[in-house]
C-alpha positions as CSV (number, residue, x, y, z in Angstrom):
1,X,0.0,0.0,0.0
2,X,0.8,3.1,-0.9
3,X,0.0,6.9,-1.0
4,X,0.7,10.4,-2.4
5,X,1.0,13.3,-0.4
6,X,1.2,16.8,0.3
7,X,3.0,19.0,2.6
8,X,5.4,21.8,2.2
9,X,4.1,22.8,-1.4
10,X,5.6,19.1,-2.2
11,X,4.6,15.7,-2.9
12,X,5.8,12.9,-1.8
13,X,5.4,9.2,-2.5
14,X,5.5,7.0,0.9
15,X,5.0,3.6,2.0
16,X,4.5,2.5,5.5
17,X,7.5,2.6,7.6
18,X,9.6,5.5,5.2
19,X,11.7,7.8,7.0
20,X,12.0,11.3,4.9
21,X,12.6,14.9,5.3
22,X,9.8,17.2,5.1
23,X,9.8,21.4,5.1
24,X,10.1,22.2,8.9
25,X,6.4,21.4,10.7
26,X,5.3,22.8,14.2
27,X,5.7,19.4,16.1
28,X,7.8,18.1,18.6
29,X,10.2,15.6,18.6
30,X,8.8,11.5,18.8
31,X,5.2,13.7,18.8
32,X,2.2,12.3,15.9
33,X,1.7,14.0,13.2
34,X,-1.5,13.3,11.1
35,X,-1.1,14.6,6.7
36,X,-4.7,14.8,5.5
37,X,-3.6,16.4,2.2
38,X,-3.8,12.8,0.6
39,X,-4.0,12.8,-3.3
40,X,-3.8,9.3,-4.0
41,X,-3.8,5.8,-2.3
42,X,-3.3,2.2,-3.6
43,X,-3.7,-0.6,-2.3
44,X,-3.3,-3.2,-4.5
45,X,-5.4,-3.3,-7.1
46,X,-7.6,-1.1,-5.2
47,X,-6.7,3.2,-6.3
48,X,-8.6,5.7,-5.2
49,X,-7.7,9.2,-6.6
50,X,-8.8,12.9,-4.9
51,X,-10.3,15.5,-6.5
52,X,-8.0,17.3,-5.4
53,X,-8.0,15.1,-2.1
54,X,-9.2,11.5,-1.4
55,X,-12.1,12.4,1.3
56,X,-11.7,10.4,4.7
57,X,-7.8,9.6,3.9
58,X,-5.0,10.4,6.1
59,X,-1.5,9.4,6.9
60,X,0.0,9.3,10.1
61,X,3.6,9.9,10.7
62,X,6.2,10.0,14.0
63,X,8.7,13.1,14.2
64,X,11.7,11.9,14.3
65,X,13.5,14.8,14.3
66,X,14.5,18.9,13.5
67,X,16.9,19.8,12.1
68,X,19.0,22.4,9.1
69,X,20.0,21.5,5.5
70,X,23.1,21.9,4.4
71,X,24.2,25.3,3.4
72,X,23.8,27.0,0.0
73,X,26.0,30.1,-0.8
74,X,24.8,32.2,-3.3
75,X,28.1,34.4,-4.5
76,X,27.4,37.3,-6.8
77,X,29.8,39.5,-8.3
78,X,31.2,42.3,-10.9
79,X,34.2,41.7,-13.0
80,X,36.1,45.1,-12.3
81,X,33.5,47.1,-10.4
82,X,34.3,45.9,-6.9
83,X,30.7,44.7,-6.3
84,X,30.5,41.3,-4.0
85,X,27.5,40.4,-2.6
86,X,27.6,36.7,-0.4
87,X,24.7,35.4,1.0
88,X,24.4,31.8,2.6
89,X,20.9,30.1,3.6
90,X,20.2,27.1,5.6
91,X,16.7,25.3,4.8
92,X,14.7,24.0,8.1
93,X,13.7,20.5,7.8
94,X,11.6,18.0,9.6
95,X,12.2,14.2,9.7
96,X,9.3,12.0,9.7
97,X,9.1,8.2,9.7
98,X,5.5,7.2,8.2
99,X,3.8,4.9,10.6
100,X,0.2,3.9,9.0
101,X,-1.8,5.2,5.9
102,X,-5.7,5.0,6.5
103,X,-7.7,5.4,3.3
């Protein structure tokens, strides 16, 4: 079984029991999170597809933890004009490990 979801502006593609990193949600550490923003489930032969959302589905998830991405520079300059600009960004991020999808 299977479902597509939503969260973050992105979708994601998770089976029971996947561990992946999210944009940053207001949760705690090892607290429950329930994604209702579920476009798609299969289950075997069995699909069922929303319109946008499949009514009554959710997946429920286990934070497992917070964290920062990597950093990204972004380095802008002008070939003999002295201009320089630097400017480095850090994306917040939340682990989750998908525990049971309910259609």
């Amino acid at each position: 079984m299977y479902a597509v979801i939503k969260t973050g502006g992105k979708q994601y593609k998770v089976t029971e029991g996947d561990v992946l990193r999210v944009e940053k949600l207001n949760a705690e550490v090892n607290a429950t999170v329930e994604l209702t923003e579920v476009l798609f489930v299969a289950n075997g032969e069995t699909v069922k597809v929303g319109t946008p959302v499949v009514e009554g589905a959710k997946v429920v998830a286990e934070v497992v933890a917070q964290g920062k991405g990597a950093k990204v520079v972004n380095f802008k300059y002008k070939p003999k004009k002295g201009y320089h600009r630097k400017k480095g960004h850090r994306q917040l991020f939340t682990e989750i490990k998908i525990t049971s999808i309910n259609a």
